[in-house]
C-alpha positions in Angstrom: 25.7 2.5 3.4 26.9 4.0 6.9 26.9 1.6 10.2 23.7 3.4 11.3 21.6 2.9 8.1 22.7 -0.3 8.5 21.9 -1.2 11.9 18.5 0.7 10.6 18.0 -1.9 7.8 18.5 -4.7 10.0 16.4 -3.7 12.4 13.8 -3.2 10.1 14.1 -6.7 8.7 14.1 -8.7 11.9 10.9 -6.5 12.9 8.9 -6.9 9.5 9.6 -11.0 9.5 8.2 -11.1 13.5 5.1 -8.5 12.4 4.4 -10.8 9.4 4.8 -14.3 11.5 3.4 -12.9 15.2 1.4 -9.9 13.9 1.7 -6.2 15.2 0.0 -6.7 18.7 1.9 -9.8 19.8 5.2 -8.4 18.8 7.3 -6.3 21.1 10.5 -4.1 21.3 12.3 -7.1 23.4 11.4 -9.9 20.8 12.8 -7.1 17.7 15.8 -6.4 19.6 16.5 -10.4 19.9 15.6 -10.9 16.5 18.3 -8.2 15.2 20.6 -9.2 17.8 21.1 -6.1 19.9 20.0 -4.7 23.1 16.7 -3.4 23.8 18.4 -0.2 25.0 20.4 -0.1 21.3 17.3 -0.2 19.7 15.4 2.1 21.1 18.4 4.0 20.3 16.6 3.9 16.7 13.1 3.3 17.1 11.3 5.1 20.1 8.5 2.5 19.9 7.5 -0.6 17.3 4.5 2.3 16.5 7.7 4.2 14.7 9.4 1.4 13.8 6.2 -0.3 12.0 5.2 3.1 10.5 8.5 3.4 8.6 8.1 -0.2 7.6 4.6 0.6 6.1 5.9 4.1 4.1 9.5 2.0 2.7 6.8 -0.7 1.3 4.8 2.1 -0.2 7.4 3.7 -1.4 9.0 1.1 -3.3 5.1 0.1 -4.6 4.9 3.9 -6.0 8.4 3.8 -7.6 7.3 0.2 -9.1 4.3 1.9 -10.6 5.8 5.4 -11.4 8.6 3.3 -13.8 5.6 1.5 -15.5 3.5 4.7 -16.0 6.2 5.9 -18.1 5.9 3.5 -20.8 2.0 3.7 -21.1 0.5 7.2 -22.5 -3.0 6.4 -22.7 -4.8 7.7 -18.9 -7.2 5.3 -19.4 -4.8 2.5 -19.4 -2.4 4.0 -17.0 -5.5 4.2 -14.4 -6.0 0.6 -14.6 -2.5 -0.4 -14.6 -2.3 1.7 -11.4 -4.2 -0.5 -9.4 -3.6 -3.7 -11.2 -0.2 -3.2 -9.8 -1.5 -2.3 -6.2 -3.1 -5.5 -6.6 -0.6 -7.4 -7.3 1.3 -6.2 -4.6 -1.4 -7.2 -2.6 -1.4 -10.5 -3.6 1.9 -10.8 -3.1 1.7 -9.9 0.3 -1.1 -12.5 1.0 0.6 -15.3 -0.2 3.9 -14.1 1.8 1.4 -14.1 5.1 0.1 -16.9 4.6 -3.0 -16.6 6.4 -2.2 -14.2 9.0 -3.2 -10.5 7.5 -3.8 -9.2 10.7 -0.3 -7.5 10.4 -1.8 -4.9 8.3 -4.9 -3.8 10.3 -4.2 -4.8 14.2 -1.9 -1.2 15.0 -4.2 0.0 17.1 -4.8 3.7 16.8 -1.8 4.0 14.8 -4.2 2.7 12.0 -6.3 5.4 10.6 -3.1 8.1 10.6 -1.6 5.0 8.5 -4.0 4.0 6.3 -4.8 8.0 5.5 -1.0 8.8 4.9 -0.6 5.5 2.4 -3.9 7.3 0.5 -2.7 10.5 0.5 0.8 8.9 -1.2 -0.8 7.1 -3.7 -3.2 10.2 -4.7 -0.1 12.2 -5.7 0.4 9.0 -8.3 -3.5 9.0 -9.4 -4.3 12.8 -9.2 -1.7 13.4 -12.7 -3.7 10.5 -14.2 -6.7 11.5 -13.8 -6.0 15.1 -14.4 -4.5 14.2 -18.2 -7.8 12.3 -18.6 -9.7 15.0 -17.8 -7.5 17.2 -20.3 -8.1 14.6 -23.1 -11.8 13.7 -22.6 -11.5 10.8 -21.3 -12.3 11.4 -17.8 -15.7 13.4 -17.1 -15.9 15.1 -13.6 -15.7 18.2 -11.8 -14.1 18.2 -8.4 -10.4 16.7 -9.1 -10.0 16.2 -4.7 -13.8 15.2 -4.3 -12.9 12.5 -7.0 -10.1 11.1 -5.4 -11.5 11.0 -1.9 -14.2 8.8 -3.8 -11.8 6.7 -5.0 -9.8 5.9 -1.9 -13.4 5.1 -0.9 -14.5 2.3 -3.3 -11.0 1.2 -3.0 -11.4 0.8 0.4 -11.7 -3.0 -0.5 -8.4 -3.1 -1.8 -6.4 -4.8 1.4 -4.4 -7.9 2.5 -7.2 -9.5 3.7 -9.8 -9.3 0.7 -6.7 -10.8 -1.5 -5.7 -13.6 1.3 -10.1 -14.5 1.5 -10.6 -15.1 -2.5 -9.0 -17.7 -4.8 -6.5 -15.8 -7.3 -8.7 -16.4 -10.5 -12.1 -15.4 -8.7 -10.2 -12.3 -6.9 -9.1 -11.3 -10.1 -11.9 -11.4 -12.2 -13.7 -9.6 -9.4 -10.8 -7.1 -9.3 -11.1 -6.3 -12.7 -14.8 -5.8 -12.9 -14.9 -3.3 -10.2 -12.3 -1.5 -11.9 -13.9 -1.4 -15.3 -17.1 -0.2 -13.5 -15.2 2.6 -11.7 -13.7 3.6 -15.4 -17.0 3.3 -16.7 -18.0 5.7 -14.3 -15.1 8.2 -14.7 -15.7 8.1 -18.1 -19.2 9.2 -17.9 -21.1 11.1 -21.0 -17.8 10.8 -22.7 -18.8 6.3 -23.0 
């Protein structure tokens, strides 16, 4: 790793620790640059605002979530199976993240109007994971619909639950069983005439 993906990665972890302890509002440049142990003027160097420096927090995190979930797909064939193992593992990640915030989610939704361009660019990265699935389940009858995009917007949709906040507000057992019913109703659903 060069000295400026470096300084990048460093950056990034003093700024994620202070978002996840201070939240997104109450954290600024000066307080990141401190953190990493650099100048202010050094890090806007990399980061022309916590904005750009949150975003590319938010995508890494995603990133790594899809390549989590791309390596398990592999070893499952069955669409059916791979469409709930695709969101057990979002939220799983989610619970993770709860239990690491320890009662301060607010990191995740208080970026301002920052947040809807987020929020639809994290959808729009994990449809390109769920649009194969449910396209081989529509190939092998085990998916009924019509409209492959209209489907997907539906999903992100009822998903829309699906957040740091809803895992950090339920006990683990009651979150989970509540997980998995909504999921099982939403395959119940995509599985239509063919149940």
């Amino acid at each position: 790793m060069n000295s400026e993906n470096t300084k990048r990665l460093l950056i990034k972890q003093a700024a994620k620790k202070l978002f996840i302890h201070y939240g997104f509002a109450k954290t600024n440049m000066e307080d990141i640059a401190k953190s990493a142990k650099m100048s202010k003027p050094a890090l806007y160097y990399y980061y022309e605002n916590k904005a750009a420096l949150f975003k590319e927090i938010l995508e890494e995190e995603a990133s790594h979530l899809l390549q989590q979930i791309d390596n398990r797909l592999k070893k499952v064939s069955d669409p059916a199976m791979q469409f709930e193992l695709f969101f057990q593992l979002i939220h799983a990640k989610l619970g993770q993240l709860a239990r690491e915030l320890d009662g301060q989610p607010d990191m995740v939704c208080d970026h301002g109007l920052h947040g809807r361009q987020l929020i639809n660019q994290l959808h729009s990265m994990f449809n390109t994971r769920l649009e194969p699935i449910l396209e081989r389940g529509r190939k092998a009858g085990v998916f009924a619909f019509d409209d492959i995009q209209l489907t997907l917007k539906a999903l992100n949709e009822m998903t829309q639950f699906l957040s740091v906040e809803w895992a950090a507000a339920h006990p683990a057992e009651e979150g989970e069983a509540i997980f998995n019913r909504i999921i099982k109703l939403i395959q119940h659903g995509l599985q239509g005439e063919h149940r």
